[in-house]
Structures are given as C-alpha cells and as structure tokens.
C-alpha positions in Angstrom: 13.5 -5.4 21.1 11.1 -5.1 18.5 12.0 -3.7 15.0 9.2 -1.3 15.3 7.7 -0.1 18.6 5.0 2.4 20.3 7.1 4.8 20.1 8.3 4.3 16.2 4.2 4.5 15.9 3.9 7.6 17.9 6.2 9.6 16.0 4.6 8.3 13.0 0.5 10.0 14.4 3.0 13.4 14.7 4.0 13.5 11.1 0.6 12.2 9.7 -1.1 15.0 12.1 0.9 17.5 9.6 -0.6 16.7 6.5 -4.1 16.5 4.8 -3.7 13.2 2.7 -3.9 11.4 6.0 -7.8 11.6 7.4 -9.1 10.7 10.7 -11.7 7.9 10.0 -15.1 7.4 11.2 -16.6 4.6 13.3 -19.7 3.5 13.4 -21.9 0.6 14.7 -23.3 -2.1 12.9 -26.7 -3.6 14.0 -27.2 -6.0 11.8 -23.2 -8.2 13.1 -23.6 -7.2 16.3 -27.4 -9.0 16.1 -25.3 -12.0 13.9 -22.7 -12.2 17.0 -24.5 -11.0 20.0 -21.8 -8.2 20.6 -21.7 -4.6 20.2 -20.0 -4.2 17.0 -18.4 -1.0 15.4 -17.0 -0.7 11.7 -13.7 1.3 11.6 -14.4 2.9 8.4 -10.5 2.9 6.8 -12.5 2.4 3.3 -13.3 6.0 3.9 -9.4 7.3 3.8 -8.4 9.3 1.1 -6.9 6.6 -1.9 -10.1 4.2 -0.4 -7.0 2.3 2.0 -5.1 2.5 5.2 -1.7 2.6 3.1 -1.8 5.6 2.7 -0.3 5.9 6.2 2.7 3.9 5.8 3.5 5.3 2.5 3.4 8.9 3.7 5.2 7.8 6.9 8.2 5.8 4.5 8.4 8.7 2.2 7.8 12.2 4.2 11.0 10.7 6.2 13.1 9.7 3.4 12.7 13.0 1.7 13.2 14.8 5.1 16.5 13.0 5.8 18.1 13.5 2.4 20.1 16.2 0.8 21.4 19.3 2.6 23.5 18.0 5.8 22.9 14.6 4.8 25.5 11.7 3.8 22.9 9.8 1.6 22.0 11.0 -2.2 18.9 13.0 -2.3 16.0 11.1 -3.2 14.1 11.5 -6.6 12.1 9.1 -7.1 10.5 5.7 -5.6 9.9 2.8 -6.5 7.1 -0.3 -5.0 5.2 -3.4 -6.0 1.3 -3.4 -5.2 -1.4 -5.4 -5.5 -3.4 -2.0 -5.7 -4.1 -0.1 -2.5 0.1 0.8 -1.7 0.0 1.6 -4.9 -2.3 4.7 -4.4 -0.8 5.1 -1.3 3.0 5.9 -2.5 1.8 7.4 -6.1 0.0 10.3 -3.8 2.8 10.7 -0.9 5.3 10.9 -3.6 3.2 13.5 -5.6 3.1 15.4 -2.1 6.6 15.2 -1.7 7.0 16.0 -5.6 9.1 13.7 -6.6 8.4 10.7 -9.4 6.9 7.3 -8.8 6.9 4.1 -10.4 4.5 0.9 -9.8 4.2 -2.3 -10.5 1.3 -4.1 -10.6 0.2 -7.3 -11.4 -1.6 -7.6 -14.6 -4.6 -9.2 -12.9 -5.0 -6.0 -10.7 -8.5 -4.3 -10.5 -9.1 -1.7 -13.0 -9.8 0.7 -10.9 -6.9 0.6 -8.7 -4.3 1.0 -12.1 -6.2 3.6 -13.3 -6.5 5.4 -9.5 -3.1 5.1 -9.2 -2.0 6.4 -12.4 -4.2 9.4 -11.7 -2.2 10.4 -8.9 0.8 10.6 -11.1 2.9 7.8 -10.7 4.1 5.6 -13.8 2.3 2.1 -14.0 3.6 -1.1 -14.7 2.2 -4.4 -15.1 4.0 -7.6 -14.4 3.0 -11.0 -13.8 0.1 -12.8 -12.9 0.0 -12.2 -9.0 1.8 -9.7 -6.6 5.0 -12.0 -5.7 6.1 -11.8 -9.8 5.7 -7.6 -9.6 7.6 -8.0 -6.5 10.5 -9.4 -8.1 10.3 -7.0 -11.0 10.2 -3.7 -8.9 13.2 -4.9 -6.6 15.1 -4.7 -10.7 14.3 -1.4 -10.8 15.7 0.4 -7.9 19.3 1.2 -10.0 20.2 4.2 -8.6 20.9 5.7 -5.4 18.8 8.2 -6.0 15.8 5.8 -6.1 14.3 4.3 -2.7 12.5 0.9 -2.6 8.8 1.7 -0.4 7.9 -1.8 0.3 4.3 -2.7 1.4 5.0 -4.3 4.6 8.6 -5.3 4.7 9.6 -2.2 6.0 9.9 -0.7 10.0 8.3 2.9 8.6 5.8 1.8 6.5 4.5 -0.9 9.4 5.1 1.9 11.8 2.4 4.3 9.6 0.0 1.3 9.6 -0.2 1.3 13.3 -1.2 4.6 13.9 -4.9 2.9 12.7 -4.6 1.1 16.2 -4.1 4.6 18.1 -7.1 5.5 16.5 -9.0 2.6 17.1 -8.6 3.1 20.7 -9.1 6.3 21.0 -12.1 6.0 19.5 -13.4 2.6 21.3 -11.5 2.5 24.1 -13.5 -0.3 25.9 -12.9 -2.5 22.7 -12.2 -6.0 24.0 -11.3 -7.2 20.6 -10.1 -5.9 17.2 -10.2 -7.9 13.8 -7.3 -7.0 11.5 -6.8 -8.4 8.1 -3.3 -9.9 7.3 -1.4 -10.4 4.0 1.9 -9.4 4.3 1.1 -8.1 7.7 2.0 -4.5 8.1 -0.9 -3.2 9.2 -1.8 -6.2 11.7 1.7 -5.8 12.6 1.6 -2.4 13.2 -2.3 -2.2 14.9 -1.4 -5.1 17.2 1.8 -3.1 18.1 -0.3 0.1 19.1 -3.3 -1.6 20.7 -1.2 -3.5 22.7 1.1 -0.9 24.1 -2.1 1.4 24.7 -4.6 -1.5 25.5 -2.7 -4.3 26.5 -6.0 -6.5 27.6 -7.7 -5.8 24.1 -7.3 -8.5 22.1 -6.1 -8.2 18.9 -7.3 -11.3 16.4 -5.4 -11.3 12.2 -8.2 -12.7 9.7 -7.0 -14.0 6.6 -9.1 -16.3 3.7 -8.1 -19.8 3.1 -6.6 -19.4 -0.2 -4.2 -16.8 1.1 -3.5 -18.1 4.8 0.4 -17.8 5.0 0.1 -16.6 9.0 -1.6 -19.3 10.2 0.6 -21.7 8.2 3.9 -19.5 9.5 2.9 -19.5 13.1 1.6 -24.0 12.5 5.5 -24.5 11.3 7.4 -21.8 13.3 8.8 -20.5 10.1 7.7 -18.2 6.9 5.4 -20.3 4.7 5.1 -18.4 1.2 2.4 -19.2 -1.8 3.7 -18.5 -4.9 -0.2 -17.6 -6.4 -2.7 -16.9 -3.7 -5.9 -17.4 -4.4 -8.9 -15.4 -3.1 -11.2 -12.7 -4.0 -9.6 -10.6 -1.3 -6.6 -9.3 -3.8 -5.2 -6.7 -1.6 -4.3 -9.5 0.5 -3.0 -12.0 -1.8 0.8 -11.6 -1.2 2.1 -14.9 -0.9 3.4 -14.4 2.2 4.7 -11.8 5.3 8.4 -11.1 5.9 10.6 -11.8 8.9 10.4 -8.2 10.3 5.8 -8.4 10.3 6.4 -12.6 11.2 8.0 -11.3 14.0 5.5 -8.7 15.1 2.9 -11.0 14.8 3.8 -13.8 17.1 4.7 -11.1 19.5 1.3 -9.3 19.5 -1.2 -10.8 17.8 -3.3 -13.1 20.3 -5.5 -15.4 17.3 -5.7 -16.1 14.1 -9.0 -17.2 12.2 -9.1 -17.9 8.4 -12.6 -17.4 6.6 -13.6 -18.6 2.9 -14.3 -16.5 -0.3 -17.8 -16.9 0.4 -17.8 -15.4 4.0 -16.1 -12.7 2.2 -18.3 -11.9 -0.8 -21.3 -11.9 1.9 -19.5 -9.7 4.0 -19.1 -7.1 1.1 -22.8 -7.6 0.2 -24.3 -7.3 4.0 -22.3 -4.2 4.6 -23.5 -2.8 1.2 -27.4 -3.5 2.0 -26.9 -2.9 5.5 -24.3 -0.2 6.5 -24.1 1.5 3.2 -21.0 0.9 2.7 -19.1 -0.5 -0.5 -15.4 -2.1 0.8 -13.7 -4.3 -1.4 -12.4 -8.0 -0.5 -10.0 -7.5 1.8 -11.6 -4.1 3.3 -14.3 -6.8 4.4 -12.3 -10.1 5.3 -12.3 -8.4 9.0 -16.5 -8.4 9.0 -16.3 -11.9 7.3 -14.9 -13.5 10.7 -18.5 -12.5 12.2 -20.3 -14.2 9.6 -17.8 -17.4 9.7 -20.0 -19.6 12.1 -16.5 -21.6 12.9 -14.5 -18.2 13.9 -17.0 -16.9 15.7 -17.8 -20.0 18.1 -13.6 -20.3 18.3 -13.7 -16.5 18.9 -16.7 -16.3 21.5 -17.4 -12.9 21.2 -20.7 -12.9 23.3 -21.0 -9.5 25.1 -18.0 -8.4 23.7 -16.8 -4.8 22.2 -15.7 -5.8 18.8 -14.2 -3.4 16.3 -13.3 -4.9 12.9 -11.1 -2.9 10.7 -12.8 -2.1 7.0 -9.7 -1.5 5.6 -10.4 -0.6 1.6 -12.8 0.3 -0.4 -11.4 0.3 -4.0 -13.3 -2.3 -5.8 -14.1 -2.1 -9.5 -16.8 -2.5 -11.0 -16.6 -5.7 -12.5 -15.5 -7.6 -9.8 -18.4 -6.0 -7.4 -20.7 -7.9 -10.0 -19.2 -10.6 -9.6 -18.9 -11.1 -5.9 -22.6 -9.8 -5.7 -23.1 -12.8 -8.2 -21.5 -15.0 -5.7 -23.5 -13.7 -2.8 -26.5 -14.3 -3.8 -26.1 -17.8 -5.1 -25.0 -18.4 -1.5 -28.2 -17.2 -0.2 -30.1 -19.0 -2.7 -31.3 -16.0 -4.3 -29.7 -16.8 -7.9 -30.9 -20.2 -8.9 -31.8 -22.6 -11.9 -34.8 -23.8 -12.4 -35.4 -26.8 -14.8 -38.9 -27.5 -16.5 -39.6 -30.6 -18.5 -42.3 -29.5 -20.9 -43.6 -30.9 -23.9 -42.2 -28.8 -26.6 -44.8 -26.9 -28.0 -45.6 -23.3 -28.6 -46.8 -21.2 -25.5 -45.6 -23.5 -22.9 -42.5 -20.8 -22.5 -44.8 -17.8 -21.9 -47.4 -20.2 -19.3 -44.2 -21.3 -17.2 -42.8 -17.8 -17.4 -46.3 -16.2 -15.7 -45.9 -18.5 -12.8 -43.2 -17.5 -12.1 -43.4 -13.8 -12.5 -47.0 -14.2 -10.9 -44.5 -15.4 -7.8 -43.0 -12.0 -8.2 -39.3 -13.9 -9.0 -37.5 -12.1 -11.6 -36.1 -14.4 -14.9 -33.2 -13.2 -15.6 -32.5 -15.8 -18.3 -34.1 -18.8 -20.2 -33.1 -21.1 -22.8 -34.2 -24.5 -24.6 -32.2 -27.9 -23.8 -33.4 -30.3 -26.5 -30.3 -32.2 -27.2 -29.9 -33.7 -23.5 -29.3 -37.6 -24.5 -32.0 -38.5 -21.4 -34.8 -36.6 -23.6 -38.1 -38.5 -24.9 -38.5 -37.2 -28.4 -41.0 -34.4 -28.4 -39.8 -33.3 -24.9 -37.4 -30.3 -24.4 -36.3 -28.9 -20.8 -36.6 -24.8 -20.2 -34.0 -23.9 -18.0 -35.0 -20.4 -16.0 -32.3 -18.2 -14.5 -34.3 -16.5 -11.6 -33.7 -14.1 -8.9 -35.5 -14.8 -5.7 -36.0 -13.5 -2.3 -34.4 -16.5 -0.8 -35.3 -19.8 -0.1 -39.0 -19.1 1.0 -39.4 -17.7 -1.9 -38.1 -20.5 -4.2 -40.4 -22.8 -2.4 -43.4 -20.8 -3.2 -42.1 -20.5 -7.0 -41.3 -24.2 -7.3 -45.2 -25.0 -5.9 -46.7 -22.7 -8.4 -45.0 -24.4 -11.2 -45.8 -28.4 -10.0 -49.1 -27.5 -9.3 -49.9 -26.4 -13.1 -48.6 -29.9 -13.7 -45.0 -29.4 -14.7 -41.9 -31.1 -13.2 -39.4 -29.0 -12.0 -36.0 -29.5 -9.8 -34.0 -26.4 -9.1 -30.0 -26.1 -8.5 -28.1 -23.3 -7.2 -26.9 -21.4 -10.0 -23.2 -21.1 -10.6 -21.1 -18.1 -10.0 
C-alpha cells in the first residue's frame, strides 16, 4: 500500500478548507501554448497562492496536525517550534503555518537563495539561516538542529503529510478541468508530483499525469533509468525551487506508481517560458513555477508528448522571483530570440563615424543599449578600430533590416548573439 493515499489527501482538502492561508487558485487558458501545441491549454495559477507557492499546503497540513496531536491527552511532548531546509518556497510555506499555529520557526536556506524569498520568509516570522551553497548542504545543517523533542523536523517532500497537502492541488485541478487528458507537474524532490499524481489518479485515473524536470536537475528520470535514487550533490538550473539534488524513497516510490512520463526541458525552454507567460498571460512565475509551461515550448517533449487535441493543464507552481534574477532570465530570453545581439562595425577610426553608424541603426528603430571602441584587437590595420553595438531588436527580421542599413552606407558588419 502506498505511504500516502487518496484518502491521506482527502483528509488533508478538510483541514485546508478550515483555514484562510490556504486559497483556492484560479485557472485560466492560455492562447498563445495552446496555438504553440495545438491543444486547449489552461494555466493552474498556484503562483497566485498566498506565500507565491503550492507549499503552503503541505506545510499547513504537516504542522496544523502536529500541533493538534500534541499536549493534553497525548504521549508525545508538545510541540514548540519547527524546524526545515528550503530552497525558498517551503520556506514561506512553514514560517507562515507555524506563525498560524504560534509557535517558532527556524530555516535554513542556502546562501545562494533569491533575495526575495529570505527576506519573505523572514517576514512571516521565522528565524533565517543560511548555509551552504545549494539546498542538499542546508539540508544537512537543519537535520543538526532538531535537538529537542519539543522541536519537529517539516521536511519538503520527505514526508507522508506534507506530500499528502501537495496533492490536494490535484483535487483541485480536476475539479476544475475535469476533462483534462494531461497534467504537467514539476518535480524536485517530488512531493507535489507525488502527491498530484496520487489525487488525479484516484479521481481521474485516464488523465495522465506527466513530471517535467530541467536537465541540470533531472534526478527522476535518472532514478526511474537505474531503478534506484540518483542524487546530485549541486544541481544546476535556473529553476532553484527545484534544485534538490534528488527525491526520497517515500516520493521515488509514488512516482513510479503514478506518474505515466517524464520529460526534461533546458534552462532556455525555461527562461522563455517565464518571459511568454509574462508578455502573454500576465503572469510573473519564477523558474520552477514555469518548468511545467516549458515542456510546451520544448519541441522534443512535445512531439514525445503528442498533445494534439488534447486538454492540457500545466501547473504554475510559484511565483517568487526576485528581481535580479527576473533580469537576468529576461536577459537570457531574449538572446534566445535573437532580440539581444552584437553587432560589430569595422570603421576607419575617425571622429563622427560613431554618431553616423549609431543613426542607422536608430533610423531602424533598434535600440543601443551599449557601444564601445575595440582598437587593440591583434587582426587590426593601423588606423582601423571595430565599434561593437549592444542592440535590442524585434527579432531576427529586424536584425536583417538593421544589418542592410548599415552595409549599404558601406560599412562591414557581422553580428553574434549576445551573451547572457
């Protein structure tokens, strides 16, 4: 029997229906995939929840029981305070069921976590603490702090209430789209894929329920290739709240049981997924929140998924990305689509050839974000100097036209995709 069931998942929509830190998210339908796929997609809005993040849900389920089943009448120590690791999003998620259940919280984080999601989780109360360079190295150091027994360990996915909490999503989902013939579910350490794929199954069982994970962070895929749990000691991928090295035997198990696929996508499908469902839907997710979308715009998932004619609902799981890092994956975006690039002019270096080149292309209406001199190249004549332009475009029509501008005033110019 399964370590967490429909039932586990059921009793976990009961206690969430009791509280207001739990919200009943949106869906809505995207034009602009289902156009990309040639299926009626809808966005689960989960980005939406209260914290920005599905984990909310498990962390309320974990904690509102452990508080319940302590003290009066009870064997075990009453329970003051809690303790979990977080890339960001569980984070949020315990610090604000633990200041509903008023007791004290403390986090670890790794030091390379967002901004945004320290400082969010801090606000709801709990104490911070930064260690290590990815999520497996605050993992180790949280599991040091749980000294007493009146301290409980919430763990992110390795644990049957906290999965059981992320599966009331799937209830939701199909309630909401109950003629959804597929549902895309991000996986890192696979409690909420564990938990979804639990509830759509037992509610839906024809639905199919497909994880999506990036390729510097695909521990299930690798699990599932060698039959045992593969681990990565630093993932690497923009999708942080994903990056956990790993899942444990209790969501490994899950998985093979109900999830029917597996795709992995790349950074880049990732970083365009945040950008299309920022121009498009309106709607800012962070890395992982969009790693479900990404499989539609992943030409080698989608042809493996064939999703022709289907009812697809991906799950935008989280929205809590800072700042900096939305620059820089809207950086990345648009050098994928060609609308950040180099150009690089040979001139003769005299004074006014900068401003001449820098009309043609602003009489292109591209935008120069950047210029500067390179006269120290060795492969330079004497006398010659190369103006290298850092220009926004429209896309690659555009660059053409800019690039014909420029060689037809008599200049050479070659062009490169800038770097991210």
């Amino acid at each position: 029997m399964s370590a967490v069931t429909i039932d586990d998942v059921e009793a976990a929509a009961e206690r969430l229906a009791g509280t207001d830190i739990v919200q009943r998210t949106p869906v809505e339908r995207s034009r602009s995939l289902s156009e990309r796929c040639g299926a009626d997609v809808r966005l689960k809005m989960e980005h939406l929840q209260r914290t920005g993040s599905f984990k909310t849900r498990g962390a309320y389920n974990a904690i509102s029981q452990t508080i319940g089943g302590s003290g009066a009448g009870s064997d075990e120590p009453a329970i003051e305070r809690v303790v979990a690791a977080s890339a960001g999003n569980h984070a949020q998620g315990v610090a604000l069921a633990a200041s509903d259940a008023e007791i004290d919280a403390t986090i670890v984080m790794p030091e390379s976590a967002p901004a945004a999601k320290i400082e969010a989780t801090r606000a709801y109360g709990a104490e911070v603490v930064l260690r290590g360079n990815a999520f497996p190295e605050a993992m180790a150091h949280a599991q040091t702090l749980v000294d007493d027994p009146g301290t409980r360990f919430v763990h992110a996915f390795d644990d049957p209430d906290v999965v059981a909490g992320q599966g009331t999503l799937g209830l939701e989902v199909i309630d909401q789209v109950p003629d959804a013939d597929t549902v895309l579910v991000p996986v890192g350490g696979g409690g909420l894929a564990g938990g979804v794929a639990t509830a759509v199954k037992a509610r839906s069982p024809a639905t199919r329920v497909v994880g999506v994970q990036t390729e510097g962070a695909s521990t299930l895929s690798e699990s599932l290739a060698a039959g045992e749990l593969v681990t990565r000691d630093e993932p690497d991928t923009i999708a942080d709240g994903i990056a956990t090295g790993g899942l444990s035997d209790l969501t490994f198990g899950l998985l093979d049981e109900h999830l029917d696929e597996v795709v992995v996508v790349s950074d880049d499908d990732v970083a365009n997924a945040i950008l299309l469902l920022l121009e498009r839907a309106k709607q800012m997710v962070e890395g992982a929140g969009a790693t479900a979308a990404a499989a539609l715009l992943n030409d080698d998932a989608r042809d493996e998924l064939d999703l022709g004619g289907e009812t697809v609902v991906p799950l935008l799981c989280g929205g809590n990305i800072d700042v900096t890092t939305l620059k820089e994956v809207v950086t990345h975006a648009l050098v994928d689509r060609d609308q950040l690039i180099e150009l690089s002019v040979r001139i003769d270096d005299t004074p006014g050839t900068m401003g001449e080149i820098s009309t043609l292309i602003g009489g292109e209406r591209a935008n120069i974000r950047t210029v500067r001199h390179e006269r120290s190249r060795p492969d330079l004549p004497v006398g010659d100097a190369d103006l290298v332009f850092e220009v926004e475009t429209n896309g690659p029509a555009h660059v053409d036209r800019v690039l014909k501008a420029v060689r037809k005033a008599g200049y050479e110019v070659a062009w490169t995709t800038q770097e991210a």
